[in-house]
C-alpha positions in Angstrom: 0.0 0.0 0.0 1.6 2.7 -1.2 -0.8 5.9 -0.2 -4.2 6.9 0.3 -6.7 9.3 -0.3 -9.3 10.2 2.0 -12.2 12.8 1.4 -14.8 14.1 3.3 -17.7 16.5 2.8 -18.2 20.1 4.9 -21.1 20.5 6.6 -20.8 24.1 8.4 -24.1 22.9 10.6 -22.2 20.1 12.0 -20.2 22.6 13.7 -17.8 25.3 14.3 -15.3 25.9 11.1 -12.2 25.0 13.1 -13.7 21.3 13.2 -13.2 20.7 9.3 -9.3 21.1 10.1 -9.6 19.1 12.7 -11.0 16.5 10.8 -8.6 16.5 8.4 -5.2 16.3 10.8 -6.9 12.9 12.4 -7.1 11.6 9.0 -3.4 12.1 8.0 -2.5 10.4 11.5 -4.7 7.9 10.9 -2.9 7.3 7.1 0.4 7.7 8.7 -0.3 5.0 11.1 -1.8 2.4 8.3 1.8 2.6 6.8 3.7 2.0 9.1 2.0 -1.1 9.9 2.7 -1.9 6.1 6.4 -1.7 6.5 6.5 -3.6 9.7 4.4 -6.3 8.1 6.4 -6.2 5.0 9.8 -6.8 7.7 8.0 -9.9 9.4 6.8 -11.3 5.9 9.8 -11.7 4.4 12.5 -12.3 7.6 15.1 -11.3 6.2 14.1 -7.6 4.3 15.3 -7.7 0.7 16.0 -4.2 0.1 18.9 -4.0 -2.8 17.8 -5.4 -6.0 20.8 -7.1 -6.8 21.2 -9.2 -3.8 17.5 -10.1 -4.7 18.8 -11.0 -8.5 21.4 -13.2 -7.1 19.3 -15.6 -5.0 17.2 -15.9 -7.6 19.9 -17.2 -10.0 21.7 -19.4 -7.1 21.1 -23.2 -6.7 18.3 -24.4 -4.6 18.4 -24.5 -1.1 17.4 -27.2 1.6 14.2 -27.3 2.5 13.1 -25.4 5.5 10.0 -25.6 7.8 6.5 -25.7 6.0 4.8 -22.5 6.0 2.4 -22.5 8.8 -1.1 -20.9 7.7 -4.1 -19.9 9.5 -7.5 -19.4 9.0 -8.4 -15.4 9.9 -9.0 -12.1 8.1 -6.4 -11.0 5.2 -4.4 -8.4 7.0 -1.4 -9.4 6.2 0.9 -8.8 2.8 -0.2 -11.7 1.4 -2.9 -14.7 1.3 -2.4 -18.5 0.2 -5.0 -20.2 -2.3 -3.2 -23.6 -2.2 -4.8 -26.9 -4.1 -6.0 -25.3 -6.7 -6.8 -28.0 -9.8 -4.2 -26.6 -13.1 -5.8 -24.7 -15.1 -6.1 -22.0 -18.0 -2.8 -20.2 -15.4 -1.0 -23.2 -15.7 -1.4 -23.2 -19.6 0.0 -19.5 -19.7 2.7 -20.4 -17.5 4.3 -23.0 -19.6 6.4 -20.6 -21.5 10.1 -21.1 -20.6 10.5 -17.2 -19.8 10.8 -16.8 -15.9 9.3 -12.9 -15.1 5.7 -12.7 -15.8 4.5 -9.4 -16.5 1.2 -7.7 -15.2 -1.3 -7.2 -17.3 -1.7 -11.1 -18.4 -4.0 -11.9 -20.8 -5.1 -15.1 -19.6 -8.0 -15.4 -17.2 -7.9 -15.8 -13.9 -8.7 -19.7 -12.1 -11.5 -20.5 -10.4 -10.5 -20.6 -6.9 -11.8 -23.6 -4.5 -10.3 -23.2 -1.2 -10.8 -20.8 1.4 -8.2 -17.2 2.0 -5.5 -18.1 3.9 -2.8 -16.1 6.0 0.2 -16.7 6.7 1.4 -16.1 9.7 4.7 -13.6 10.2 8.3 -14.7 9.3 7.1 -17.3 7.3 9.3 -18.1 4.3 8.6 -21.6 3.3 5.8 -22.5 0.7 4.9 -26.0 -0.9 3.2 -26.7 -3.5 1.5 -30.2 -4.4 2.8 -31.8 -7.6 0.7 -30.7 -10.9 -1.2 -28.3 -8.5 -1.4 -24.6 -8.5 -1.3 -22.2 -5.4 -2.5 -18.7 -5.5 -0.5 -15.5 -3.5 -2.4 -12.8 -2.9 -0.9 -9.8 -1.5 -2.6 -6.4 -0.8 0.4 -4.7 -2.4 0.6 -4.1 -6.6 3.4 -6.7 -7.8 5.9 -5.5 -10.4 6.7 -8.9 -11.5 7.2 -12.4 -10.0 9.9 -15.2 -10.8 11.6 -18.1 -10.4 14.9 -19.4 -10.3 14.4 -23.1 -11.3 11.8 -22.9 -14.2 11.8 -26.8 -14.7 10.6 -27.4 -11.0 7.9 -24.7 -10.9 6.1 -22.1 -12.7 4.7 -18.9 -12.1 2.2 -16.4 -13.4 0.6 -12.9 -12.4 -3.5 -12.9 -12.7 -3.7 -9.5 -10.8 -1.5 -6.8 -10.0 -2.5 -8.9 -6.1 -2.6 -12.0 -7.4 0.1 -14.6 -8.1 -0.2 -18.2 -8.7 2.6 -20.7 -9.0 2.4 -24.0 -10.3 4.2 -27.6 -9.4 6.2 -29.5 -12.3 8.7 -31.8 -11.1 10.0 -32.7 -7.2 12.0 -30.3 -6.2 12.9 -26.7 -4.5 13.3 -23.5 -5.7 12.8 -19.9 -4.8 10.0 -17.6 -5.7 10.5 -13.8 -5.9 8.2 -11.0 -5.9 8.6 -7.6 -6.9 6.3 -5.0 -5.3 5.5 -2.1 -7.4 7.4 0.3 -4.4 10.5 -1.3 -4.8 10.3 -3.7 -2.1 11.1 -7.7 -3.0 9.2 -10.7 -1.1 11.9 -14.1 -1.2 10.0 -17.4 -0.6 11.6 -21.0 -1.1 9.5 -23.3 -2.4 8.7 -27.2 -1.8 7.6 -29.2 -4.8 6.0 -32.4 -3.2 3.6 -35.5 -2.7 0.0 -34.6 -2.0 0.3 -36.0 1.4 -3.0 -34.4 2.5 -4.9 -36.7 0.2 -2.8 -39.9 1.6 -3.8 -38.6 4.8 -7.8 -38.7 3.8 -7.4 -41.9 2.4 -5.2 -43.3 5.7 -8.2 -41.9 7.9 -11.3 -44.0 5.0 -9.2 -47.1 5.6 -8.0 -46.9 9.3 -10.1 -44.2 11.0 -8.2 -45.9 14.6 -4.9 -45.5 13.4 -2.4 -42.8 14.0 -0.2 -42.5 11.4 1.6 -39.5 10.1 2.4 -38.6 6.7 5.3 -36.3 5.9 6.9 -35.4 2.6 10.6 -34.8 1.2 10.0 -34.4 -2.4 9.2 -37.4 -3.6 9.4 -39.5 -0.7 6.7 -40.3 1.7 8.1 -41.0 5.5 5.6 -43.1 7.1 5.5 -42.9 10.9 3.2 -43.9 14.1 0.7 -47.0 14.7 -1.4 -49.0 13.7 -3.7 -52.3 15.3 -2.2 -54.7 13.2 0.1 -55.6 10.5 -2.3 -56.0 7.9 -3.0 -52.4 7.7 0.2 -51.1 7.8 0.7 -53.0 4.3 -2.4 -51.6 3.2 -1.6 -48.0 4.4 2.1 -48.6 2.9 0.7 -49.6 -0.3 -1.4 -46.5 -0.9 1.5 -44.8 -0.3 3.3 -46.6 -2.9 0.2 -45.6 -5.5 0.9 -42.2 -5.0 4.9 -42.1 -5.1 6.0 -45.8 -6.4 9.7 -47.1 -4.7 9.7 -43.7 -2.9 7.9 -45.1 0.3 9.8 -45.4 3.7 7.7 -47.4 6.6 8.2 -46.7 10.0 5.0 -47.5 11.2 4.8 -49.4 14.3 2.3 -52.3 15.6 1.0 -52.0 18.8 -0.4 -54.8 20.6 0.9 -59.0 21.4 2.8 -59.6 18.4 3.8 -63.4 19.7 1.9 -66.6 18.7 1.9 -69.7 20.5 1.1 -72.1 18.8 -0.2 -75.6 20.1 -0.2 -78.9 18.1 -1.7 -82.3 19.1 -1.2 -85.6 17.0 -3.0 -88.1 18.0 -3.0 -91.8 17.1 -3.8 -95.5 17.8 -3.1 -98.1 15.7 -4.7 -101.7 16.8 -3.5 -105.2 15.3 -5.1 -108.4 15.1 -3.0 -111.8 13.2 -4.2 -115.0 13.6 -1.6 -118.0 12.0 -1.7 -121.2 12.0 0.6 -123.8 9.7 1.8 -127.9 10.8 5.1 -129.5 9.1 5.9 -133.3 9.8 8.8 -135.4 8.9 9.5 -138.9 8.7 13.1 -140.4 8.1 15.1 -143.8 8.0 18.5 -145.1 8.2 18.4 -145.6 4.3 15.7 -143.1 3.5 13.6 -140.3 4.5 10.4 -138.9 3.7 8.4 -135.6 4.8 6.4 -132.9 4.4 7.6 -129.1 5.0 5.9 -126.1 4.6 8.8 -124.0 6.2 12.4 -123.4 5.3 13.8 -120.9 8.0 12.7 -122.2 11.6 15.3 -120.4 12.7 14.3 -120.6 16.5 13.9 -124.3 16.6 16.2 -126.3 14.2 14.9 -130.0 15.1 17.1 -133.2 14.0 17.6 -133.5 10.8 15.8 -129.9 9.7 17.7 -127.5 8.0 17.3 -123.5 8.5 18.4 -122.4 5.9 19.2 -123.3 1.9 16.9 -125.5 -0.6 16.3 -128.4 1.8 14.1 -129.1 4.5 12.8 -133.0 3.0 15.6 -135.2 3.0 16.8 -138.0 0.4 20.4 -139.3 1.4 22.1 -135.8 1.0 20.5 -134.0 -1.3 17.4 -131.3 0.3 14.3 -130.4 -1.9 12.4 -127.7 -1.0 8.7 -127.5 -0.7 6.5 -124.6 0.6 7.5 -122.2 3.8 5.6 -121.6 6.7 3.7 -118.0 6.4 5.7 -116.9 9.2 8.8 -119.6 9.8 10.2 -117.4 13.0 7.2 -117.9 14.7 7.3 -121.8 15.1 6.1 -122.7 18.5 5.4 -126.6 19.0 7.7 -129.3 17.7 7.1 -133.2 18.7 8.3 -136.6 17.3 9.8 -139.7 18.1 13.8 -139.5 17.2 14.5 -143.4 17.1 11.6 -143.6 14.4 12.4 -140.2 12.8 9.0 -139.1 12.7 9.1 -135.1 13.7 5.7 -132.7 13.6 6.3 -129.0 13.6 3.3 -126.7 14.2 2.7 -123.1 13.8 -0.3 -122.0 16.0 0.1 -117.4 17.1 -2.7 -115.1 17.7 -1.6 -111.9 17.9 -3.0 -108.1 19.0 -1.0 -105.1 18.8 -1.9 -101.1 20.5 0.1 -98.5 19.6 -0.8 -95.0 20.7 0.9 -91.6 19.9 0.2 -88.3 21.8 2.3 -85.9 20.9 1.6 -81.8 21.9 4.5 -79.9 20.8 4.3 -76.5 21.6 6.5 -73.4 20.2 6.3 -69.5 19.9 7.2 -67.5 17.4 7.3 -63.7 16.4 4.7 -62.3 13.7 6.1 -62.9 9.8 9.1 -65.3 11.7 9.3 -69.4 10.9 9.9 -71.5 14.1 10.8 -74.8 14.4 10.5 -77.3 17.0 12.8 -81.3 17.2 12.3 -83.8 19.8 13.9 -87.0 19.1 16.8 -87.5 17.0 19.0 -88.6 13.9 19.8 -92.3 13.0 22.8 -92.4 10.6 22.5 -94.0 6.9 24.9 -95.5 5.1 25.2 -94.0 1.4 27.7 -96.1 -1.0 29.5 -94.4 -3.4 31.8 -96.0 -6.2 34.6 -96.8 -3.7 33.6 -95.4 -0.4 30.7 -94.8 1.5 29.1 -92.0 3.2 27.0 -91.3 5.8 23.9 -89.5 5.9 21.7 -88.8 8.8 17.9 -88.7 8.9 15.9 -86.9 11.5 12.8 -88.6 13.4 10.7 -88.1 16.7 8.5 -85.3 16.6 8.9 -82.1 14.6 7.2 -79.2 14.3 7.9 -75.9 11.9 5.0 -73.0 11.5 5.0 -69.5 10.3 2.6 -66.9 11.5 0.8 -63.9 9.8 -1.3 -61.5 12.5 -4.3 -60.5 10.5 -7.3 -57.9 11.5 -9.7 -58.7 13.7 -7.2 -60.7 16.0 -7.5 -63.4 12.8 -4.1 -65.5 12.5 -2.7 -67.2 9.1 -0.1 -69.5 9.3 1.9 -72.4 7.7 2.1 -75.3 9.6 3.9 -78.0 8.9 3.7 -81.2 12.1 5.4 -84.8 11.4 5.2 -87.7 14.2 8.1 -89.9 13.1 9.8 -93.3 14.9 11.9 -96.2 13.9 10.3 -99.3 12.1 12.5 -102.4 12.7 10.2 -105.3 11.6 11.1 -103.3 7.7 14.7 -102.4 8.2 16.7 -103.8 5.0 20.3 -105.2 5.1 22.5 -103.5 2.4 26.0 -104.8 1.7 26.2 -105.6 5.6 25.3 -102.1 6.7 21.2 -102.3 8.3 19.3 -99.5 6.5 16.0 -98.8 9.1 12.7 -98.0 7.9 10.3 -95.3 9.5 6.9 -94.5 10.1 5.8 -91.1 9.3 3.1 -89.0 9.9 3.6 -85.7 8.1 0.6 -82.6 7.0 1.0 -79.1 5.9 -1.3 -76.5 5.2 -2.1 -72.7 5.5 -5.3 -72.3 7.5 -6.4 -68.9 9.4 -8.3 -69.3 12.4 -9.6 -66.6 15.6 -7.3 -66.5 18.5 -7.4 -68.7 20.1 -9.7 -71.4 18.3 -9.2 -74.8 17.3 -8.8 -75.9 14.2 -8.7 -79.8 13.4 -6.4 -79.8 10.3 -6.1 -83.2 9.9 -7.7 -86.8 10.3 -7.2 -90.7 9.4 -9.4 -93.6 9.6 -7.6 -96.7 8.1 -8.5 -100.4 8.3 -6.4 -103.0 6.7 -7.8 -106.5 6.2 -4.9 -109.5 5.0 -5.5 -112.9 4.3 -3.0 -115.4 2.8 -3.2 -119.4 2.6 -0.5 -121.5 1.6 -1.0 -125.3 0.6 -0.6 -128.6 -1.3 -3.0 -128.7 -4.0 -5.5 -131.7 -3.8 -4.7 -132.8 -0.4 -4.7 -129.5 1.6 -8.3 -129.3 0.3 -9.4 -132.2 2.4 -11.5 -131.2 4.9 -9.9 -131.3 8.3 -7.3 -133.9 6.9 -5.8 -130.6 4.8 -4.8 -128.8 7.7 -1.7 -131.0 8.1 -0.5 -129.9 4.6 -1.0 -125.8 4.6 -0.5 -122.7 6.5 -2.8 -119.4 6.8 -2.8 -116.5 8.1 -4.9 -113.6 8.9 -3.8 -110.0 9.9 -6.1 -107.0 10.8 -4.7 -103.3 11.0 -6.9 -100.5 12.0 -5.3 -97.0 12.5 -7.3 -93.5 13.5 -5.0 -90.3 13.1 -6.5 -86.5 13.9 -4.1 -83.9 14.1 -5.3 -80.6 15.9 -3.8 -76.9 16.2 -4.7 -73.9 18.2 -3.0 -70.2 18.1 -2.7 -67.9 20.1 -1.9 -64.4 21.1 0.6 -64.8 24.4 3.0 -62.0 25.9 5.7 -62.6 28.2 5.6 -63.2 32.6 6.8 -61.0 35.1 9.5 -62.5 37.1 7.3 -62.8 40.0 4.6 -64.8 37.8 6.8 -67.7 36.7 6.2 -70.9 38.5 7.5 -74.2 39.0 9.1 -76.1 35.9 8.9 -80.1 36.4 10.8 -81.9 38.1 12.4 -78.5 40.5 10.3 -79.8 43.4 11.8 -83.6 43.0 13.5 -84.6 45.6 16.3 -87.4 45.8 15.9 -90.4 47.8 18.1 -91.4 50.3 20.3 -95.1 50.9 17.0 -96.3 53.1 14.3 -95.6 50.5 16.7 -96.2 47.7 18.1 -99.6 48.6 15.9 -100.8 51.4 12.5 -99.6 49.7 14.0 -99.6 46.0 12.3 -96.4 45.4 14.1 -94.7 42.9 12.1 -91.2 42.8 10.2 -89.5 45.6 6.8 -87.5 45.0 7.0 -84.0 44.3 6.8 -81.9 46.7 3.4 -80.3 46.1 3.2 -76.7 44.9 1.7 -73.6 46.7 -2.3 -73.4 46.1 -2.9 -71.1 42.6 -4.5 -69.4 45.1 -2.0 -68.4 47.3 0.6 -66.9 44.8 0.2 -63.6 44.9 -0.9 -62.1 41.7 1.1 -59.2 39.6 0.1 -56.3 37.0 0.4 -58.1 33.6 3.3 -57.6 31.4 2.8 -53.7 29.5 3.6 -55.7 26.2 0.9 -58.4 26.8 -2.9 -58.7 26.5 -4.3 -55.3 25.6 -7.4 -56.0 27.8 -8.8 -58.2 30.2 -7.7 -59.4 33.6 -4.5 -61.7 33.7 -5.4 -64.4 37.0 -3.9 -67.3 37.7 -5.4 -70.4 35.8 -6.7 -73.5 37.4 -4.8 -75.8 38.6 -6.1 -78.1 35.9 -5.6 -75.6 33.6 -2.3 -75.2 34.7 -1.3 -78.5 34.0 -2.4 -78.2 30.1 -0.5 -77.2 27.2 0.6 -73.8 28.8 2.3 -75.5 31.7 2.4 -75.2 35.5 2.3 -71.4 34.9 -0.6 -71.0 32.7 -2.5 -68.0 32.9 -6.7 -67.2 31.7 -8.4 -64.4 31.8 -11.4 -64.0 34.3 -13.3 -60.5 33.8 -15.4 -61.2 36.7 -12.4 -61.0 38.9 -11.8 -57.9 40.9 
């Protein structure tokens, strides 16, 4: 504002004549005072006053400065110098500002935007504008502008719509500065932020996760991600809407709040039940000059009677050549052998009814961080021989019970994970013998999946129910299918096998003990017997020394890192005996 004119009509019956001059000296105070509250606005605009032109001609030409603090506006009447349209769509400005020269002149013919947003101040010693990528902001000053430019063309551009009115325009990531000339000879120095339109990731951060509290700030073209969120699904979410706006320019800092440990608890379960039935009858009859018999057998192995081989072609002798004939179903398992030695006249018979339980409980338990694999081995490694062309090697191959799963925290206290469980043990009735060395066979019970499941539920991932049914007869044709007369020349045998598998698996969300809530592990309360009870009493272990009542232990605030709500108490003692261990813990919200 560079004067003012004031005017004011005479009215001699409003007064004595004296009053007119009166009048007109409070007026010229009143103007006096209005500018110097222009130059003292002008000095806290700008900071720094830019009073010789060519100082003002050299930052304009210099290279671009660091980026300082964002210009702080606020919403209020435009007293100031100048006023802050920002976010304004490119428009018919933008078009005119295209031109490569960097001083636009007043008196532009192209028309002025339409403006959207509201007036805004900013507030004194403010230097720092930004500007959103392919957006436009508007300036707009109370004081005529002379011309406006910019140092760095190809990062911003700038145009004059009014001797009041300047609007500057994003092109490419970046700063420069921004220089206007007032019409009185004063010059206004701003550095200006090309950058990300953070306020729109903002808008979108609140659709998605109105309970989060992330911040978004800008450096260029790189978005800073900071604060935190419920769960790890919606960081990725927020961090890829980030990525939409400014692709591989994205850095996450987020954090997740809340139990970020799963336990995870398995349970294989199986019984296997086995029924064989065998029966099979050999006889022999021999001479001093001849023999003659019957064998369904040639390895009895347990029981080698007179004149019975165990092994070869022979069990039916003629002088000293053997013949063989056909074995026993099961020739280890021969149990009765009777005869009369002087007349060489031997019986062998095979008579075993046989049931088998096996049952396998196995609950492995293990913990492991959100995203990380964990893997859990009890049992061991039984070394196989490899042979090579002139050496062997040896190779060794785990078994017992293993356990390997890798958890994925979803929203809603939802958990995905891998899970990979295998029951394994030796099988010694199918070991094979390899060049001397004794290769053993296993049994293996082995499932992976992903599955997601609540925290805390059950999920039943797995299940068997197998009966095998195996019948075999051996016998002489023609005579072995004589009614009862046949049973003293053949051998059957009759095997049953029924096997029932389910394989179960429960997450959940745990956190860590205070010192004081850690109990008992097994076997610390054991106590050793003495020479008396030991040798006298032969016991070789005591009973435990029973535990304080649950009751009893004194109870602690929970961990700050652990259950987000609820009330931690001390679990039943039955409870406390499950999967969690002596030291479980439960939540009870009708506990005071």
């Amino acid at each position: 504002m560079t004067g003012m004119v004031a005017g004011f009509r005479r009215d001699d019956r409003s007064g004595p004549r004296g009053s007119g001059w009166a009048a007109c000296l409070l007026v010229a105070g009143w103007c006096s005072a209005l500018l110097a509250a222009d130059a003292i606005s002008v000095s806290r605009l700008t900071a720094e006053p830019v009073s010789a032109e060519p100082r003002a001609r050299a930052n304009i030409g210099s290279t671009p400065q660091e980026p300082q603090m964002p210009l702080a506006l606020a919403a209020g009447p435009n007293r100031g110098d100048v006023a802050i349209l920002e976010n304004v769509p490119v428009a018919a400005p933008v078009q005119m500002a295209q031109a490569p020269q960097t001083a636009a002149p007043i008196g532009g013919t192209s028309p002025p935007p339409k403006l959207s947003a509201a007036m805004l101040s900013p507030e004194a010693g403010s230097r720092s504008l930004r500007v959103v990528k392919d957006k436009s902001a508007i300036l707009k000053t109370n004081r005529a502008i002379s011309q406006a430019s910019i140092s760095s063309p190809e990062v911003a551009d700038v145009a004059v719509l009014s001797p009041t009115e300047v609007v500057v325009t994003g092109k490419k990531f970046g700063t420069t500065q921004l220089l206007l000339a007032t019409a009185d000879g004063d010059q206004l120095l701003f550095d200006l932020l090309v950058e990300v339109n953070v306020q729109l990731l903002e808008e979108m951060v609140k659709s998605l996760a109105p309970t989060s509290r992330v911040r978004a700030q800008t450096l260029f073209d790189t978005i800073v991600l900071s604060g935190s969120v419920p769960d790890a699904i919606t960081a990725s979410r927020i961090a890829d809407l980030a990525e939409m706006l400014s692709p591989g320019k994205v850095r996450n800092q987020m954090s997740v709040s809340g139990v970020q440990q799963v336990l995870i608890r398995c349970t294989v379960a199986e019984v296997n039940r086995t029924a064989l039935r065998d029966l099979g009858m050999n006889w022999f009859a021999g001479g001093a000059s001849w023999s003659r018999g019957f064998f369904l057998s040639n390895n009895l192995n347990q029981i080698n009677p007179t004149f019975v081989q165990n092994n070869g072609l022979a069990n039916l002798l003629f002088g000293q050549q053997t013949y063989t004939l056909l074995p026993f179903q099961n020739g280890n398992a021969v149990n009765l052998t009777f005869g009369f030695p002087r007349a060489e006249l031997q019986f062998f018979v095979q008579a075993l009814r046989q049931n088998g339980l096996v049952r396998v409980l196995a609950e492995p338990n293990v913990i492991a961080l959100n995203g990380q694999k964990a893997t859990f081995l009890v049992g061991g490694e039984v070394p196989i021989p490899l042979a090579l062309q002139n050496t062997f090697s040896v190779e060794y191959k785990k078994f017992g019970i293993q356990l390997e799963f890798t958890p994925h925290l979803q929203s809603g206290q939802m958990i995905r994970m891998n899970v990979q469980p295998e029951v394994s043990d030796i099988d010694p009735t199918r070991q094979i013998v390899v060049a001397g060395f004794a290769i053993p066979a296993f049994r293996t019970r082995r499932f992976e999946s992903t599955l997601e499941v609540g925290n805390g539920q059950t999920f039943a991932m797995a299940g068997l129910l197998n009966e095998t049914v195996r019948a075999n007869a051996s016998k002489i044709p023609g005579i072995g299918d004589v009614p009862v007369l046949g049973t003293l020349f053949s051998s059957v045998q009759y095997t049953r096998d029924e096997t029932e598998l389910v394989i179960l698996v429960t997450p959940e969300l745990v956190g860590p003990l205070d010192p004081q809530q850690v109990g008992p592990v097994p076997g610390q309360n054991m106590p050793h017997p003495n020479d008396a009870e030991l040798f006298l009493a032969g016991q070789i272990e005591k009973p435990p020394v029973p535990a304080p009542p649950m009751e009893d232990v004194p109870r602690a605030r929970p961990p700050v890192n652990a259950f987000t709500s609820g009330d931690r108490a001390w679990a039943s003692s039955a409870m406390a005996m499950a999967l969690r261990g002596t030291y479980g813990m439960s939540y009870d919200d009708d506990e005071p």
